[in-house]
MIMIGU-549051 format. One record per atom (N, C-alpha, C): residue number from 1; atom name; x, y, z. Coordinates in steps of 0.2 Angstrom, whole numbers, padded with zeros to 4 digits. Example, Ala and Ser with C-alpha at 12.3 -4.5 7.8 and 13.67 -1.06 7.14 Angstrom:
# residues 2
<pati 1; 'N'; <0066; -0028; 0039>>
<pati 1; 'CA'; <0062; -0022; 0039>>
<pati 1; 'C'; <0066; -0016; 0039>>
<pati 2; 'N'; <0064; -0011; 0035>>
<pati 2; 'CA'; <0068; -0005; 0036>>
<pati 2; 'C'; <0064; 0000; 0039>>
//
This chain:
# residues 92
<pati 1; 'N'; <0027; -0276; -0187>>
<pati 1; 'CA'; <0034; -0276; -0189>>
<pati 1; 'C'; <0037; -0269; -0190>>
<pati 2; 'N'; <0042; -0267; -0188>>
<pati 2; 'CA'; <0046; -0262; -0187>>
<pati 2; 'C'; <0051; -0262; -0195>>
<pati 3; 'N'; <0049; -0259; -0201>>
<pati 3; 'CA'; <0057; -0259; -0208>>
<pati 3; 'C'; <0062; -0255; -0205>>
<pati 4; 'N'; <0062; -0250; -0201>>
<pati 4; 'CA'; <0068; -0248; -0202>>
<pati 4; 'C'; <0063; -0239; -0204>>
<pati 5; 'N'; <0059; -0240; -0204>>
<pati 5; 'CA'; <0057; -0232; -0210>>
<pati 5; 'C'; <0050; -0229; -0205>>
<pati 6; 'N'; <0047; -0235; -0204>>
<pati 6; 'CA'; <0040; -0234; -0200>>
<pati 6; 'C'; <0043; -0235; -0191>>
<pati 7; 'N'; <0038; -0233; -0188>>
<pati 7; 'CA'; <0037; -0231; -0182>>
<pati 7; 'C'; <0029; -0236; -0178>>
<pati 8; 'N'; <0026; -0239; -0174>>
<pati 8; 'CA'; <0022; -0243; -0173>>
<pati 8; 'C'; <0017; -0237; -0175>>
<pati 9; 'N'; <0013; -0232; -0173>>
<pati 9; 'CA'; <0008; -0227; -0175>>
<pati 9; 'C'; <0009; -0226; -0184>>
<pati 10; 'N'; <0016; -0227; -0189>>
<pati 10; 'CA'; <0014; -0226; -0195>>
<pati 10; 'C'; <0016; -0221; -0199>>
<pati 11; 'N'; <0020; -0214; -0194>>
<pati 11; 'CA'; <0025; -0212; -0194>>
<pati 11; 'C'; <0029; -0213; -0195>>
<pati 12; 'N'; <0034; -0208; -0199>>
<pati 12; 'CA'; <0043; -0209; -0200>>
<pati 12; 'C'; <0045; -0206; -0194>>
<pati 13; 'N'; <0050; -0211; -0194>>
<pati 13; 'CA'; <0054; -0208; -0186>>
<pati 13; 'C'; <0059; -0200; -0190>>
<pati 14; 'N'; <0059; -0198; -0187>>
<pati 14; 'CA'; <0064; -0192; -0188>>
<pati 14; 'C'; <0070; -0193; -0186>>
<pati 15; 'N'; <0076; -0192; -0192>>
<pati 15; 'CA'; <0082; -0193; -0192>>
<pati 15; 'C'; <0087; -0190; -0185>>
<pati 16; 'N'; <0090; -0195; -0183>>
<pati 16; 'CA'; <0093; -0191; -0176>>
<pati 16; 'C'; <0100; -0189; -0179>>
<pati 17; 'N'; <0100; -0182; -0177>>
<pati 17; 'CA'; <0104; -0179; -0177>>
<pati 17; 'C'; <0109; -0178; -0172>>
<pati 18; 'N'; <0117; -0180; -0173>>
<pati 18; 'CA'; <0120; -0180; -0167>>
<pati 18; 'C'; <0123; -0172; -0164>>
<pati 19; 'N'; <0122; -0170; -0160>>
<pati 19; 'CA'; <0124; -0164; -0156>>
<pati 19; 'C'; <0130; -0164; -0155>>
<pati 20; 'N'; <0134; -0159; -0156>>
<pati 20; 'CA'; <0141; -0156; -0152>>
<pati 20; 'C'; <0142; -0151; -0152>>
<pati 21; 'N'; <0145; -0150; -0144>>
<pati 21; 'CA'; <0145; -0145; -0140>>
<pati 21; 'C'; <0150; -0139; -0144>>
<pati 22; 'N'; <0148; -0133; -0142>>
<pati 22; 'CA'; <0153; -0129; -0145>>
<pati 22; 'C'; <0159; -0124; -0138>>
<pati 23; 'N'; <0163; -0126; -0139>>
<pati 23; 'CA'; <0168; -0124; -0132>>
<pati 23; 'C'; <0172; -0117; -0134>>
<pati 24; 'N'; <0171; -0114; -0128>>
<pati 24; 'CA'; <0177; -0109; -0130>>
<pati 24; 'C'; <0185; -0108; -0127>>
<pati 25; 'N'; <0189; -0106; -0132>>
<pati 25; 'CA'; <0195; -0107; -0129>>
<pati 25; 'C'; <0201; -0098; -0130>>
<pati 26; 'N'; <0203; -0102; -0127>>
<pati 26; 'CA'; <0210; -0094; -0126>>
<pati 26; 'C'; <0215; -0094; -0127>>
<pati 27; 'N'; <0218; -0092; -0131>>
<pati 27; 'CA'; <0227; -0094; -0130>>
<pati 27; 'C'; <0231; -0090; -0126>>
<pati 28; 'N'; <0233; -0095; -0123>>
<pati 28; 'CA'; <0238; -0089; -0115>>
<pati 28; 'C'; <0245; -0087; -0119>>
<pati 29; 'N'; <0241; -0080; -0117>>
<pati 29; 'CA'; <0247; -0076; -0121>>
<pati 29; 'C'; <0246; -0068; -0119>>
<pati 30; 'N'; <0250; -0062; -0119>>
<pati 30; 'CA'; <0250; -0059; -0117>>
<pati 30; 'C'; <0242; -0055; -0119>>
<pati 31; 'N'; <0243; -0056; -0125>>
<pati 31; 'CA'; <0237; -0054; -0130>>
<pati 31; 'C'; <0232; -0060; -0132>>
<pati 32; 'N'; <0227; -0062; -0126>>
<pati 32; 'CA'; <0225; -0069; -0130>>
<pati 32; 'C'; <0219; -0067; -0133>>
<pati 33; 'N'; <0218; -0074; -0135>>
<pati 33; 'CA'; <0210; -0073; -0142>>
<pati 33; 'C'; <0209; -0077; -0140>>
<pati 34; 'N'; <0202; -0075; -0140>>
<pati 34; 'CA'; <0197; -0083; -0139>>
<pati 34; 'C'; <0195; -0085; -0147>>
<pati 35; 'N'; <0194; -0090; -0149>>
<pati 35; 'CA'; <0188; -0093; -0152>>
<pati 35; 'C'; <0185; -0100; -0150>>
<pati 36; 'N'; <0180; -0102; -0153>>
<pati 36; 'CA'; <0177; -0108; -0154>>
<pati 36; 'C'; <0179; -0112; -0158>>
<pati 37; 'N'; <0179; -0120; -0155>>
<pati 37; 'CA'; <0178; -0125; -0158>>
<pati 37; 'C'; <0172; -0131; -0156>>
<pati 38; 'N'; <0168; -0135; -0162>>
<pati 38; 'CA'; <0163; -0140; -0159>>
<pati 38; 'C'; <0168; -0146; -0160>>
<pati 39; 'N'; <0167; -0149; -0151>>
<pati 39; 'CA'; <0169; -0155; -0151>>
<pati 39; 'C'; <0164; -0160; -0147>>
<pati 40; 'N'; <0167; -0166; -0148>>
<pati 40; 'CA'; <0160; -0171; -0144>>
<pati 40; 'C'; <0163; -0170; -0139>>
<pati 41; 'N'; <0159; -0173; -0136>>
<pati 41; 'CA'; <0158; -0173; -0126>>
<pati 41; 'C'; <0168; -0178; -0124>>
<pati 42; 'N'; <0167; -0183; -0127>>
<pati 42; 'CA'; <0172; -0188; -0126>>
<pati 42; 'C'; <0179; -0185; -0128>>
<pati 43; 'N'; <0180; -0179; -0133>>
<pati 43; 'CA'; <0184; -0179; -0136>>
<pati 43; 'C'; <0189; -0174; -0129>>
<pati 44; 'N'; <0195; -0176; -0132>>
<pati 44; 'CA'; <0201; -0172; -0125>>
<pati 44; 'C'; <0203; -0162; -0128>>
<pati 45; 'N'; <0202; -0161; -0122>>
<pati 45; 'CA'; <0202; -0153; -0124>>
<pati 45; 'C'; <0208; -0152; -0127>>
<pati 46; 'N'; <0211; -0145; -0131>>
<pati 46; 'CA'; <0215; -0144; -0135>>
<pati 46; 'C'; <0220; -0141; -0130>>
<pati 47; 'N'; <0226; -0142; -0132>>
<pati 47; 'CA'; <0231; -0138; -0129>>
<pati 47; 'C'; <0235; -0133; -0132>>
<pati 48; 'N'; <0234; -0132; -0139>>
<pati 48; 'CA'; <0237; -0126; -0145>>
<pati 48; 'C'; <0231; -0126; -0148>>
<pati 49; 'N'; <0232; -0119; -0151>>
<pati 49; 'CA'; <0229; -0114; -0156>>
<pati 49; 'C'; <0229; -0120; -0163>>
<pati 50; 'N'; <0223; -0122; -0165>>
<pati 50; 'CA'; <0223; -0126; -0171>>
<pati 50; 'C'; <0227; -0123; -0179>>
<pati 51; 'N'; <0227; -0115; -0176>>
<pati 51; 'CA'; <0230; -0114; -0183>>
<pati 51; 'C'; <0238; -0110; -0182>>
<pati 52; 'N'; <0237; -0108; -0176>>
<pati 52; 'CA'; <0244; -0105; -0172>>
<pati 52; 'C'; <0249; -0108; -0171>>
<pati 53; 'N'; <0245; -0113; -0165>>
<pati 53; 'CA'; <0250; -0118; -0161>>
<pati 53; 'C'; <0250; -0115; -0157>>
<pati 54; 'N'; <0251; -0111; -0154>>
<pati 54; 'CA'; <0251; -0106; -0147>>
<pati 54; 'C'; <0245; -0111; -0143>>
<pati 55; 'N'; <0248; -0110; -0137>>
<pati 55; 'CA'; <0247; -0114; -0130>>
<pati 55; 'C'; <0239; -0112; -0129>>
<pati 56; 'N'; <0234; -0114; -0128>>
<pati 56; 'CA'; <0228; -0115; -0125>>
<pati 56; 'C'; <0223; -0116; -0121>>
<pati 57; 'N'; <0217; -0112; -0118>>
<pati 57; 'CA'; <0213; -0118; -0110>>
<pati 57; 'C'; <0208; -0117; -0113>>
<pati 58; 'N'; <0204; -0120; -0112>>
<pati 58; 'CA'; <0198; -0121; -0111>>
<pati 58; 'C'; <0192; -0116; -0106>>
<pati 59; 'N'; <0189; -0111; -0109>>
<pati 59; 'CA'; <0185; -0104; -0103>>
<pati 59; 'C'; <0180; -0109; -0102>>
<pati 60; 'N'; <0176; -0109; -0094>>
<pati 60; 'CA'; <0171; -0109; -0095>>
<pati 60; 'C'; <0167; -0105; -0094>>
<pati 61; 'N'; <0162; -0105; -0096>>
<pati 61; 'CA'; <0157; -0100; -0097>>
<pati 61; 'C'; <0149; -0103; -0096>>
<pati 62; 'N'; <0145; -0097; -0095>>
<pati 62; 'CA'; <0137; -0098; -0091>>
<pati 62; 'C'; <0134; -0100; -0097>>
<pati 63; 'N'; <0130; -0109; -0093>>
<pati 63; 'CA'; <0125; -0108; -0098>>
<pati 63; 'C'; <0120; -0108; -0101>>
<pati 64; 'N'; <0117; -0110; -0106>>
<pati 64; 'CA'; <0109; -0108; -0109>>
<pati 64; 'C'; <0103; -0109; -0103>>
<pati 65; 'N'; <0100; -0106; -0103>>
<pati 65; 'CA'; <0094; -0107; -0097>>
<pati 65; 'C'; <0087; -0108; -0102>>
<pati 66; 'N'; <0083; -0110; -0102>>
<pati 66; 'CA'; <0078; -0112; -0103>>
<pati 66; 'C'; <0072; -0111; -0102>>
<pati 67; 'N'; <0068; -0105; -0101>>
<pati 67; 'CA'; <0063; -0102; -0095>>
<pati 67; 'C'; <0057; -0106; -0099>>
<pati 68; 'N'; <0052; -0107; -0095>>
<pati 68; 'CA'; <0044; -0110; -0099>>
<pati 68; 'C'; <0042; -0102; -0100>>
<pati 69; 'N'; <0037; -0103; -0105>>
<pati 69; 'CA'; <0033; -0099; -0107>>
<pati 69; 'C'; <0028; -0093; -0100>>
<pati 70; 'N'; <0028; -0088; -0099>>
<pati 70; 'CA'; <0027; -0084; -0094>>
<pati 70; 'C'; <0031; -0084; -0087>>
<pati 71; 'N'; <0037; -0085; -0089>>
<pati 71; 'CA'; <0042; -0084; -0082>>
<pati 71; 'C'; <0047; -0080; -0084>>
<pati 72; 'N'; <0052; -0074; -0081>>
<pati 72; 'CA'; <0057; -0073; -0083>>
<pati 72; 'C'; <0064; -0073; -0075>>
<pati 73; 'N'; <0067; -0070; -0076>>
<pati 73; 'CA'; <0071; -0071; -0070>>
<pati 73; 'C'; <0068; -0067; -0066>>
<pati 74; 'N'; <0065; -0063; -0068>>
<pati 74; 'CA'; <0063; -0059; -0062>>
<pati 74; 'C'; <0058; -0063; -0058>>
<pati 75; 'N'; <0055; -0067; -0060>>
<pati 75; 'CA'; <0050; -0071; -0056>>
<pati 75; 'C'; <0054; -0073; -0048>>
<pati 76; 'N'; <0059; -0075; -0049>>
<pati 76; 'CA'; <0063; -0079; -0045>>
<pati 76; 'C'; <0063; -0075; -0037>>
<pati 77; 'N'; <0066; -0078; -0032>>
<pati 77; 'CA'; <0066; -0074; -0023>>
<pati 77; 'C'; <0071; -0069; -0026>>
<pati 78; 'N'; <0069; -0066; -0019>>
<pati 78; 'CA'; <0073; -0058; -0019>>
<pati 78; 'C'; <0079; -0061; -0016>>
<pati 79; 'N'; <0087; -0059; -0018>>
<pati 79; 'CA'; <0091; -0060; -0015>>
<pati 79; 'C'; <0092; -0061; -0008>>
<pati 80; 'N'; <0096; -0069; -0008>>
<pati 80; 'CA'; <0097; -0071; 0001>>
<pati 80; 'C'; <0091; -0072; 0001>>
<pati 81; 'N'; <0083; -0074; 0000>>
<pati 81; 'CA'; <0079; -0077; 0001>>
<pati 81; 'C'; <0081; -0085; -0001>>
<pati 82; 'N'; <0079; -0088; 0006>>
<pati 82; 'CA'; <0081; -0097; 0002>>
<pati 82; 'C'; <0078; -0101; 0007>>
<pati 83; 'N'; <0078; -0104; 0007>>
<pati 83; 'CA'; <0073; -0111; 0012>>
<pati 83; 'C'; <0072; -0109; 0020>>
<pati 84; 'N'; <0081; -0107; 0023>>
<pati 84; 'CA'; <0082; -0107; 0032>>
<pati 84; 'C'; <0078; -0099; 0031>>
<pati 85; 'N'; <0076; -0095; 0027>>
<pati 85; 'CA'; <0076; -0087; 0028>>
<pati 85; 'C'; <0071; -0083; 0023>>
<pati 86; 'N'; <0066; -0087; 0021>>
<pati 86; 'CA'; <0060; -0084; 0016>>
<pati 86; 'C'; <0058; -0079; 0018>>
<pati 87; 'N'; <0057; -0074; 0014>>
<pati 87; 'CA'; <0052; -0065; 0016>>
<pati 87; 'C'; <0045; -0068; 0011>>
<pati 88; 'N'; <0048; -0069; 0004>>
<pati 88; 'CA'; <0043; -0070; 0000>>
<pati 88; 'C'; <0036; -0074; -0001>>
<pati 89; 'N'; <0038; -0080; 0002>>
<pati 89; 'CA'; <0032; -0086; 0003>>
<pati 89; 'C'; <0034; -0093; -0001>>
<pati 90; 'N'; <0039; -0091; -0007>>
<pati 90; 'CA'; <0039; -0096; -0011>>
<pati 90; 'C'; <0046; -0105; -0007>>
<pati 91; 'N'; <0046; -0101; -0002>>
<pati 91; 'CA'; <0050; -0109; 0001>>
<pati 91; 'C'; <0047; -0109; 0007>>
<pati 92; 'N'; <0044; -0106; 0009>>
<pati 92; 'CA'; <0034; -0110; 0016>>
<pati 92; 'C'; <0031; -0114; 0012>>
//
């Protein structure tokens, strides 16, 4: 039987924690400024400055990579290496 507090093994499940994104924004203007705001994934992007009112977009920007433990980028093919044109060996 499952209360609500245990887990079948006897454990507490650990509380879920809901995630939202953090986005950056600009206000177009001669002189713009970016900051951030967290909003959910569903929510509609901003069109003014929350504290200005000045007009708004949305940057997008690069994001988080995740490398495993002994890999960096540099592991990766040398430029213009890719499937039709391997030097290195890793797509034979």
């Amino acid at each position: 039987m499952n209360d609500g507090k245990t887990v079948r093994d006897g454990r507490r499940p650990r509380p879920y924690i809901a995630r939202m994104p953090t986005y950056i924004y600009e206000t177009i203007s001669p002189t713009p400024e970016r900051f951030e705001v967290r909003q959910g994934f569903g929510d509609a992007a901003l069109t003014e400055h929350p504290r200005t009112g000045e007009p708004v977009r949305r940057v997008i920007s690069g994001g988080l990579a995740v490398l495993p433990n002994g890999t960096s980028s540099s592991d990766g093919p040398e430029p213009g290496c890719g499937p039709a044109n391997c030097q290195c060996g890793r797509f034979n």
